[in-house]
C-alpha positions in Angstrom: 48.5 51.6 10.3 46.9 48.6 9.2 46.3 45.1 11.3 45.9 41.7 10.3 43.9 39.7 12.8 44.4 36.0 12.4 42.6 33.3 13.4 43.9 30.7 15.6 43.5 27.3 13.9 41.9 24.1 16.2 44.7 21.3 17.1 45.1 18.4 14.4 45.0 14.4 15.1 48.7 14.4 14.9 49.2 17.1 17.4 47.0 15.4 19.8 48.3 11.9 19.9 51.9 13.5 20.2 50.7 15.5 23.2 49.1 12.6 24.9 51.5 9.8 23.7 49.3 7.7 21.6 49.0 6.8 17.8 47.6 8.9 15.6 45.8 6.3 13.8 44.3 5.2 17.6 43.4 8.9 18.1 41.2 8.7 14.3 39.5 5.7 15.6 38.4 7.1 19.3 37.3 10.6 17.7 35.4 8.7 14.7 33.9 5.9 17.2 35.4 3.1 15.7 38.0 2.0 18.6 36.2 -0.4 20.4 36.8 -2.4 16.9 40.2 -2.9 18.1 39.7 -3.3 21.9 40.5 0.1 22.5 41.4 0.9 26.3 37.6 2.9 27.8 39.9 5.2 29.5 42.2 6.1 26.7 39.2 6.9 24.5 37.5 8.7 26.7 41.3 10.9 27.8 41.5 11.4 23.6 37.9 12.6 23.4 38.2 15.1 26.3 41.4 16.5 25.2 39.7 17.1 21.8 37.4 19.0 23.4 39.9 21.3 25.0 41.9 21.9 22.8 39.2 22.9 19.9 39.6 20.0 17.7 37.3 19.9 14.7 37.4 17.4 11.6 39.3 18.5 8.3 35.8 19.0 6.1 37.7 18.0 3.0 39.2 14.8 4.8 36.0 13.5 5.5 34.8 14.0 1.7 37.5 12.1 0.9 36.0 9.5 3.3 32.9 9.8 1.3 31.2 12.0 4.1 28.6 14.4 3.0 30.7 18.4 2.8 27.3 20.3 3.9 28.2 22.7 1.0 26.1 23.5 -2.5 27.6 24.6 -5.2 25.7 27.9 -6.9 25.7 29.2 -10.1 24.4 32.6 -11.0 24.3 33.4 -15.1 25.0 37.1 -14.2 25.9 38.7 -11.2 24.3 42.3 -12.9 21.0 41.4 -13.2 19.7 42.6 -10.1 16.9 39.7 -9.8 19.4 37.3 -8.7 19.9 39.2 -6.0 17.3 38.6 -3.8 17.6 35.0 -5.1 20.9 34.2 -3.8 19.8 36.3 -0.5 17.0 33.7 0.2 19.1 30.6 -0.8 21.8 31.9 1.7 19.4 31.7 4.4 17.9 28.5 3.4 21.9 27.0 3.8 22.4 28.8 7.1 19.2 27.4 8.4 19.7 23.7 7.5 23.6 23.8 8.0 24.6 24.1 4.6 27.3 26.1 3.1 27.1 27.9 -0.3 30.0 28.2 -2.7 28.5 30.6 -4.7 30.3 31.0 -8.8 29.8 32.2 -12.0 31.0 30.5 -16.0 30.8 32.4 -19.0 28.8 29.8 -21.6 31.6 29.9 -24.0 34.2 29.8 -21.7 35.6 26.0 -20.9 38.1 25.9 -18.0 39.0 23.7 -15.1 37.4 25.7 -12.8 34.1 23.1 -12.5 36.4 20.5 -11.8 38.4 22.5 -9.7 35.6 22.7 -7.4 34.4 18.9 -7.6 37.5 18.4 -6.7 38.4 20.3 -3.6 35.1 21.8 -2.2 33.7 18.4 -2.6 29.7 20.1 -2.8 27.3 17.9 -1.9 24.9 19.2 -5.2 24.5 22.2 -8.0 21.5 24.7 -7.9 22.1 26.8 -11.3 20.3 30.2 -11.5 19.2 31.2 -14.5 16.8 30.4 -17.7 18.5 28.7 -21.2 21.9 28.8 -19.3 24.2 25.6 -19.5 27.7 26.5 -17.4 29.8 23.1 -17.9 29.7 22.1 -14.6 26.3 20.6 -15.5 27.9 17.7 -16.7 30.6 17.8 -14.1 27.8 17.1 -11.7 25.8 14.8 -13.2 28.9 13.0 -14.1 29.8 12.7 -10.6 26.1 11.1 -9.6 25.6 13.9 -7.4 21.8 15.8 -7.8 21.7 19.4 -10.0 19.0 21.7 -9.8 17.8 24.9 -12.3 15.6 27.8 -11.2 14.5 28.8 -14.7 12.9 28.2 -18.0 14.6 26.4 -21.2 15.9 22.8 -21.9 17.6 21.0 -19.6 20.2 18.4 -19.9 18.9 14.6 -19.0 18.8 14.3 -14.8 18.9 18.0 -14.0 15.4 18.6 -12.4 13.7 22.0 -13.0 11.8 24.9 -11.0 10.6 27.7 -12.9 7.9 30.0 -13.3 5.2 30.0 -15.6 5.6 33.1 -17.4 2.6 32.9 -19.5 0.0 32.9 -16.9 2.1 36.2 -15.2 1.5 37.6 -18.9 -2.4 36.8 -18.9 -2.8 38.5 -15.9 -1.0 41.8 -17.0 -3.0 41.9 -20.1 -6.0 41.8 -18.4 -5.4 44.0 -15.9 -4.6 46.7 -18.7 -7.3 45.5 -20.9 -9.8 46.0 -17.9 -8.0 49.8 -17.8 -9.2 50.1 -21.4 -6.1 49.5 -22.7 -6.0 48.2 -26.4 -2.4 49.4 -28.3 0.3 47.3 -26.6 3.9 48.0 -27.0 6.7 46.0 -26.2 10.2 46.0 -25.9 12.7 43.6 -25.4 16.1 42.3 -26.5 17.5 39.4 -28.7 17.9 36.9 -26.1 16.4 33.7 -25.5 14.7 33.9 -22.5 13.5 37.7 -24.1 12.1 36.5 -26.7 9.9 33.5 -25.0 8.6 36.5 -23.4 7.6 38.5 -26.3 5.8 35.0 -28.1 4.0 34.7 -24.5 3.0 38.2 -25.0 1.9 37.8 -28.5 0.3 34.4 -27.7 -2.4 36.4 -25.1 -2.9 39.1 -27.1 -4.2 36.8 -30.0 -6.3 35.3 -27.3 -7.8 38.3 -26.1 -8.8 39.4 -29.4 -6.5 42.5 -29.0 -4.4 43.6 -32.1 -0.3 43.0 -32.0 1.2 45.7 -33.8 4.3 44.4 -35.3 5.9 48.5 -35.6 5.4 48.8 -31.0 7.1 45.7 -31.1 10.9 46.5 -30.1 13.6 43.5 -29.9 16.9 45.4 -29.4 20.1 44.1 -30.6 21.8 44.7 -27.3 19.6 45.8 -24.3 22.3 48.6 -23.2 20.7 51.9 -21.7 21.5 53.7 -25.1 20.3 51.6 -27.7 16.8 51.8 -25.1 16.1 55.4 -25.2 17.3 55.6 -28.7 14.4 53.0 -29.8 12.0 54.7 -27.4 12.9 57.8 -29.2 12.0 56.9 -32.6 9.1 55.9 -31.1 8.0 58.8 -29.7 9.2 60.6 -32.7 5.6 59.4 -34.5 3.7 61.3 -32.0 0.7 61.8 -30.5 -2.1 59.1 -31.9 0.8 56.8 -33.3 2.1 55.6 -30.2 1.0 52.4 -28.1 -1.3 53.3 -24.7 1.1 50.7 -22.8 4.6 49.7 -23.3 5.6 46.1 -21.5 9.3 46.2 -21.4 10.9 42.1 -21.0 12.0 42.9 -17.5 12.3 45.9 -14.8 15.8 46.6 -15.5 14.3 47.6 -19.0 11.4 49.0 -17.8 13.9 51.7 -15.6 15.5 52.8 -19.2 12.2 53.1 -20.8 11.1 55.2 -17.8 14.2 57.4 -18.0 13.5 57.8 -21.1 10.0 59.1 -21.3 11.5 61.3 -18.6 14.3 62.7 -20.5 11.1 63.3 -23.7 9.1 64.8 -21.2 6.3 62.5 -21.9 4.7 61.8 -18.1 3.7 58.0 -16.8 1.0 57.3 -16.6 -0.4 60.6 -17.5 0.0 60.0 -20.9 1.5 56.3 -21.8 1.4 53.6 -18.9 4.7 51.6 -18.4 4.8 47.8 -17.3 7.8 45.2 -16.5 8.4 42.0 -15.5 10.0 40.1 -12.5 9.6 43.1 -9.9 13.0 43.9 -8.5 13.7 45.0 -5.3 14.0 48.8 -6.9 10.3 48.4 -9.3 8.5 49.6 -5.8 11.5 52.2 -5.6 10.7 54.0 -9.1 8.8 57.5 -9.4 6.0 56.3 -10.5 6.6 52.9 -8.9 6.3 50.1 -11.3 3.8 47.5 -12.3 5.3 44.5 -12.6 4.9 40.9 -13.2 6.4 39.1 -9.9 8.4 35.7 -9.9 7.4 34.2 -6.8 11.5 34.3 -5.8 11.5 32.8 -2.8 9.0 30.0 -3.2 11.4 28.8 -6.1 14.6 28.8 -4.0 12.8 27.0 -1.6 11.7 23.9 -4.0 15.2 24.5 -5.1 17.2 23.7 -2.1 14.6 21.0 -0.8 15.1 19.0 -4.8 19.0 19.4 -4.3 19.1 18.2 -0.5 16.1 15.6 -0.9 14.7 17.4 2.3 11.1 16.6 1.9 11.0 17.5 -1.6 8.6 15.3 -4.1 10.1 13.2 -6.7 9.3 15.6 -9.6 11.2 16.6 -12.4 9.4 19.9 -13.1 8.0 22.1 -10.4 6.0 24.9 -11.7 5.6 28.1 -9.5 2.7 31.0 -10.7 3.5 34.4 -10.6 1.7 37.6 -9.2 0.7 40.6 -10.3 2.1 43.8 -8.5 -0.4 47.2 -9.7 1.5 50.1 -8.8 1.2 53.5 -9.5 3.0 53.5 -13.1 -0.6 52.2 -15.0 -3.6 53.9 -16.0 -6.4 54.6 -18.3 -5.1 55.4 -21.3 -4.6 58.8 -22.6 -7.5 60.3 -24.2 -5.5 61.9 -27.2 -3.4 58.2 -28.2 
């Protein structure tokens, strides 16, 4: 048997001036402070404001945007809901709204996809501003937003429309550091791998970029940009490249992110070649799951909670500088999954 528990709603305006014989338009004024403007009756106010009280009265959120109140609510926007990073992102700006008294209405929007749903939500959740989640990603309520004068925010990389204010990471620093750490462990035949995308490929030119730098050599055959970064087409291109064997293979692969970096790891597994024992394995953006991983994975961390933070204090104008750009720096996580390289590579 199944039961429905339902909530009992709090008493409307309408309900209490017919219960205590007044005007609902005199009960608006002595719940919203305004009735002495009319010469209001002391005690009647005060009888109005006590029966409120006990009978659980609370304002109609979307009446009072109407009104041009604040709605205490924040729209979010994730660019997609399976990549596990976001995760702990929309955990931390969850808190942040609890703490300050803000609610989250937390959606997605394909980028082709054009539908009324931004104005849908302008509309009748009323959110006070637009946090948007997510490097080189444009949903169209962008321009819903800045249409509307109301403040929009972006936690990542990649241009921007004009007004939309930025916090993102600087991923080219996070790549200096892993390349010296695995320099430092005498490592000098980097592999990467990576897929088509946007935000992928500003990795791999960051990657390139600091290698040049360090004086190490890029070789353009490690190199792997995948056409679709599904688990398959992975251990297929790790495959092939194991396929050349032993002294034809990089010391270190960096894969663009940790979701990646678990594929490549599976696959070494499935080749029975052993990390770090014989190739080291490193990722970027150190997912809740990178510590999980047997070996546990070095990864490249985005400081995930500092950036929500600037995030919700640019959107809310709670103590936040007037910046356009904030620029957060990343840390390195060494885990178990990097070593000196393999004698025989």
């Amino acid at each position: 048997m199944y039961y429905l528990k339902v909530m009992k709603r709090g008493i409307t305006q309408k309900e209490i001036a017919r219960k205590l014989g007044v005007s609902q338009a005199l009960v608006s004024r002595a719940l919203s402070g305004t009735a002495e403007a009319i010469d209001a009756s002391p005690v009647t106010v005060d009888k109005i404001r006590k029966a409120a009280l006990e009978w659980n009265y609370s304002p109609n959120a979307a009446a009072l945007t109407l009104k041009g109140a604040p709605s205490r609510t924040l729209a979010v926007v994730i660019k997609n809901f399976d990549d596990p990073f976001f995760g702990y992102m929309i955990r931390i700006l969850q808190g942040l709204g609890r703490e300050q008294g803000y609610g989250l209405l937390l959606v997605g929007w394909e980028e082709a996809r054009i539908s009324s749903a931004d104005e849908l939500i302008l509309q009748k959740y009323q959110p006070d501003g637009l946090i948007v989640c997510g490097s080189d990603y444009c949903p169209p309520a962008i321009k819903a937003f800045l249409n509307s004068g109301k403040p929009v925010v972006q936690i990542g990389l990649g241009r921007v429309l004009k007004g939309v204010r930025q916090v993102v990471v600087d991923e080219a620093a996070g790549l200096k550091s892993l390349v010296k750490f695995l320099a430092n462990l005498g490592h000098d035949r980097f592999g990467y791998v990576g897929d088509a995308s946007i935000s992928q490929r500003r990795r791999e030119a960051f990657l390139c970029d600091t290698l040049r730098e360090s004086n190490l050599a890029i070789h353009s055959e490690w190199f792997i940009r995948l056409a679709e970064p599904s688990g398959a087409a992975i251990r297929e291109a790790m495959g092939r490249l194991l396929a050349r064997g032993q002294g034809r293979i990089p010391s270190v692969i960096i894969a663009a992110d940790d979701a990646m970096a678990q594929q490549v790891m599976r696959s070494f597994h499935e080749h029975g070649v052993r990390v770090p024992a014989e190739i080291s394995l490193a990722g970027i953006d150190d997912i809740p799951s990178a510590g999980c991983m047997i070996p546990a994975l070095t990864s490249v961390r985005q400081p995930v909670a500092e950036m929500a933070r600037h995030a919700f204090q640019l959107v809310t104008g709670n103590g936040a500088e007037e910046v356009d750009t904030i620029i957060c720096t990343p840390s390195l996580q060494v885990r178990e999954s990097c070593a000196p390289p393999h004698r025989a590579n």
